[in-house]
C-alpha positions as CSV (number, residue, x, y, z in Angstrom):
1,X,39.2,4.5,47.6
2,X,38.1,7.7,49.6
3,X,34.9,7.8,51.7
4,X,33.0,10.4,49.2
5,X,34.2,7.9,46.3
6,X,32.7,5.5,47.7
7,X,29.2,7.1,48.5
8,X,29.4,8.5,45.1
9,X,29.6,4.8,43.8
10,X,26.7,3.8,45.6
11,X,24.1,6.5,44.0
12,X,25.4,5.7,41.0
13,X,24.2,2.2,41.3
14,X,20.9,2.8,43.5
15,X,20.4,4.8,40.6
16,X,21.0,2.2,38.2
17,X,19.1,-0.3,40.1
18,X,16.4,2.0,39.5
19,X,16.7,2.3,36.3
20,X,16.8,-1.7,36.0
21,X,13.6,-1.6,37.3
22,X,12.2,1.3,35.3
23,X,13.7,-0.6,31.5
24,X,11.8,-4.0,33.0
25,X,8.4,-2.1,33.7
26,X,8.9,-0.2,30.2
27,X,9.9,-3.9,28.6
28,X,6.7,-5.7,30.4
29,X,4.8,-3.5,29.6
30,X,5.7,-2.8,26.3
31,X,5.3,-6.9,25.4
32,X,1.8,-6.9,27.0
33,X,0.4,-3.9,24.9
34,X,2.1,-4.7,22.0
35,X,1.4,-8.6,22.0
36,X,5.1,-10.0,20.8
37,X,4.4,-13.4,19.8
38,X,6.0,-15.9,22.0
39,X,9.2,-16.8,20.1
40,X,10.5,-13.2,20.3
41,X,10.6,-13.0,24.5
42,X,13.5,-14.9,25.5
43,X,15.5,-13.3,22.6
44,X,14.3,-9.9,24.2
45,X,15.2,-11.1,28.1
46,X,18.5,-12.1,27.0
47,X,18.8,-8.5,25.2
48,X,17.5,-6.6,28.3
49,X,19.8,-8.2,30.8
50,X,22.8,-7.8,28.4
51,X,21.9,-4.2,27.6
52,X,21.3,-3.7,31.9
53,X,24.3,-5.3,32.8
54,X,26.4,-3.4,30.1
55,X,25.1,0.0,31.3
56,X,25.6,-0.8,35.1
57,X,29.5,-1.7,34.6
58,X,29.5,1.3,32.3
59,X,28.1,3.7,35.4
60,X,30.3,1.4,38.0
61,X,33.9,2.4,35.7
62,X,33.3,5.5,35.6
63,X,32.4,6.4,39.1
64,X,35.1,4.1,40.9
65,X,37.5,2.9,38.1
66,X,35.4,-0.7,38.0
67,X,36.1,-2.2,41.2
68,X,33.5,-4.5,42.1
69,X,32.7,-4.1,46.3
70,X,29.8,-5.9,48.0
71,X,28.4,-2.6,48.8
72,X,27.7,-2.3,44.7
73,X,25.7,-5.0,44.9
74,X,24.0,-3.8,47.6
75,X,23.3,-0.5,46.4
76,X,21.5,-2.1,43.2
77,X,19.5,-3.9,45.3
78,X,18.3,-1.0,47.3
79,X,17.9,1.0,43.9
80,X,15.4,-1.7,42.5
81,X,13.6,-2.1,46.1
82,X,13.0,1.5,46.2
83,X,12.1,1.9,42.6
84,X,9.1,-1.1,42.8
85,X,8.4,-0.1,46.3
86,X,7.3,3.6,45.2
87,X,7.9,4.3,42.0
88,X,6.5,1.3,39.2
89,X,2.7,1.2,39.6
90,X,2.6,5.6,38.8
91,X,5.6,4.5,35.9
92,X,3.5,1.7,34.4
93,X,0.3,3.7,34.4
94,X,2.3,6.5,32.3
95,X,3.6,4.2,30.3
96,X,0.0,2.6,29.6
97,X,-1.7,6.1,29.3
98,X,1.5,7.1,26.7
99,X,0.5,3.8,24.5
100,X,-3.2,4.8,24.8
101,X,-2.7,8.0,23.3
102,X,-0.5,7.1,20.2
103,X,-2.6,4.3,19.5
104,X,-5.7,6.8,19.5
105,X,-3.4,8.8,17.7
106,X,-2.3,6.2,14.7
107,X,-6.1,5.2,14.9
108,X,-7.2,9.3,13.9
109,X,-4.3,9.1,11.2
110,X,-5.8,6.1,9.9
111,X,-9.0,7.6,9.3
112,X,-7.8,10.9,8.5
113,X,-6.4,8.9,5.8
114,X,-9.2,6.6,4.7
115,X,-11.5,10.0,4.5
116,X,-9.2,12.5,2.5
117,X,-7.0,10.0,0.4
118,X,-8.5,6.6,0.1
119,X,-12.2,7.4,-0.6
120,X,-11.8,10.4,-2.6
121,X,-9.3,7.5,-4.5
122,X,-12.8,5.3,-4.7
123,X,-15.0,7.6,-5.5
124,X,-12.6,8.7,-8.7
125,X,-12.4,5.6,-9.9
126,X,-16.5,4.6,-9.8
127,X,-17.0,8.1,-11.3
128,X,-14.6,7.2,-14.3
129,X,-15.7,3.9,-14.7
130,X,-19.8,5.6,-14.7
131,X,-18.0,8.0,-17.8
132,X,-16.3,5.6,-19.8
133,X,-19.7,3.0,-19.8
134,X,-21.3,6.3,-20.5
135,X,-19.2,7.2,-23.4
136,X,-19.1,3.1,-24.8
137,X,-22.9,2.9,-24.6
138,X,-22.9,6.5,-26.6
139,X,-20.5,5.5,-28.8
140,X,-22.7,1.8,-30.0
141,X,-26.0,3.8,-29.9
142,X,-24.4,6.7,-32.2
143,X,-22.6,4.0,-34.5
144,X,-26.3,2.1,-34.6
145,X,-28.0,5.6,-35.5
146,X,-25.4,6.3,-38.5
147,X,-25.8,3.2,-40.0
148,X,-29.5,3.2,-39.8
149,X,-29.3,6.7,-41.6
150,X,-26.8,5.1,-44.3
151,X,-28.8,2.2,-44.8
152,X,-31.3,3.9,-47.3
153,X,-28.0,5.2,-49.0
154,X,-26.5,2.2,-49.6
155,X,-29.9,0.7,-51.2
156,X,-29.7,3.9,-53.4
157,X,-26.1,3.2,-54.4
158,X,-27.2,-0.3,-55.3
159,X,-30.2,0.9,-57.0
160,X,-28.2,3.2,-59.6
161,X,-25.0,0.7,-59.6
162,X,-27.1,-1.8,-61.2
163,X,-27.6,-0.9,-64.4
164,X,-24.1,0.6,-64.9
165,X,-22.6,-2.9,-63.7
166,X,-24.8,-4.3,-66.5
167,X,-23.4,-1.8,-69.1
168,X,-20.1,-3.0,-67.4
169,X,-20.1,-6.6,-68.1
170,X,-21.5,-5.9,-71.3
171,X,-19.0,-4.2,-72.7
172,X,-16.3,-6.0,-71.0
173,X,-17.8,-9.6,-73.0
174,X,-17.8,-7.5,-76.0
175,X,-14.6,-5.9,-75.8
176,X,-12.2,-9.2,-75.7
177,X,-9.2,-6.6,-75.7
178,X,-10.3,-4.5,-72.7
179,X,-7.1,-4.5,-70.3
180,X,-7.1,-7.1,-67.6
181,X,-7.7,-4.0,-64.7
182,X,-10.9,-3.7,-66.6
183,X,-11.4,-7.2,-66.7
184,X,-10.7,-7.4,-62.7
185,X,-13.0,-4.4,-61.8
186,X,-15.5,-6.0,-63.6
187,X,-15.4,-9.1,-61.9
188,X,-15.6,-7.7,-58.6
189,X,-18.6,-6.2,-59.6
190,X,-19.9,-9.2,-60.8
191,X,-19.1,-10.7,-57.2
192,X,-20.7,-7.8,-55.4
193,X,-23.8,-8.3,-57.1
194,X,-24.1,-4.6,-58.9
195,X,-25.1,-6.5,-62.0
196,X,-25.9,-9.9,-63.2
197,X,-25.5,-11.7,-65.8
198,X,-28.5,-12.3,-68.3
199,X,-29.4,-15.7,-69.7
């Protein structure tokens, strides 16, 4: 392996190790704001080391074929030394500030929301549950009304019914061979109380 392969291989992996240590920071952080429960995190360590070690042997192939020196190693080390030594605490904070904002951001949404979609929703519904007890209570009082203004009809209509139930059944006892329609309408009559019988 030539000279400039060889310092090409090793800012490659400084650069990975770098990068190591930014996905950790981004991980960390990510589980402290976010509040994983506890079951999830050695799932995710196993997934972070797996996913870091695949990309490193992917950088180290194609920038020296895959051979595996001491100096990779070291180089990965350096990477992640100069990377938390320098770099972390102003990547952290961005990362931080970055969650800050699209929580404020979901949190405007959210209200933006509640104001334009869910309370105009709630307000609909009161104001069509207000018309339909207006309508039911309008609807009894109006049925009450018209049958207080039928009511003197219907004595009326019993009034004259009377006396033409009477001529009725009288004719129906003295016609034996009135059909038995007559007969029935009669009877009804009878049970209605437009006429009664005389003793």
């Amino acid at each position: 392996m030539t000279l400039s392969a060889q310092f090409l291989t090793m800012a490659a992996m400084m650069l990975s190790g770098a990068a190591l240590g930014l996905l950790f920071d981004g991980y960390r952080v990510l589980s402290g704001e976010l509040r994983f429960p506890r079951w999830i995190i050695p799932p995710l360590d196993i997934l972070y080391w797996a996913v870091g070690t695949v990309a490193v042997f992917r950088v180290l192939f194609l920038s020296n074929g895959g051979e595996v020196r001491i100096y990779v190693f070291l180089a990965l080390l350096i990477g992640v030394s100069f990377y938390f030594a320098l770099l972390s605490d102003v990547f952290v904070q961005a990362i931080r500030w970055s969650i800050g904002r699209i929580k404020a951001l979901i949190r405007l949404l959210i209200r933006l929301g509640d104001l334009l979609v869910v309370r105009p929703l709630i307000a609909l519904y009161r104001l069509v549950i207000v018309i339909l007890g207006f309508l039911a209570a309008l609807s009894i009082f109006l049925g009450k009304l018209v049958l207080q203004l039928l009511y003197p009809l219907w004595k009326i209509a019993l009034w004259i019914g009377r006396p033409l139930g009477r001529r009725i059944s009288r004719l129906v006892r003295a016609e034996a061979w009135l059909t038995p329609s007559v007969r029935f309408v009669a009877d009804v009559l009878r049970r209605t109380g437009l006429w009664r019988k005389r003793k």
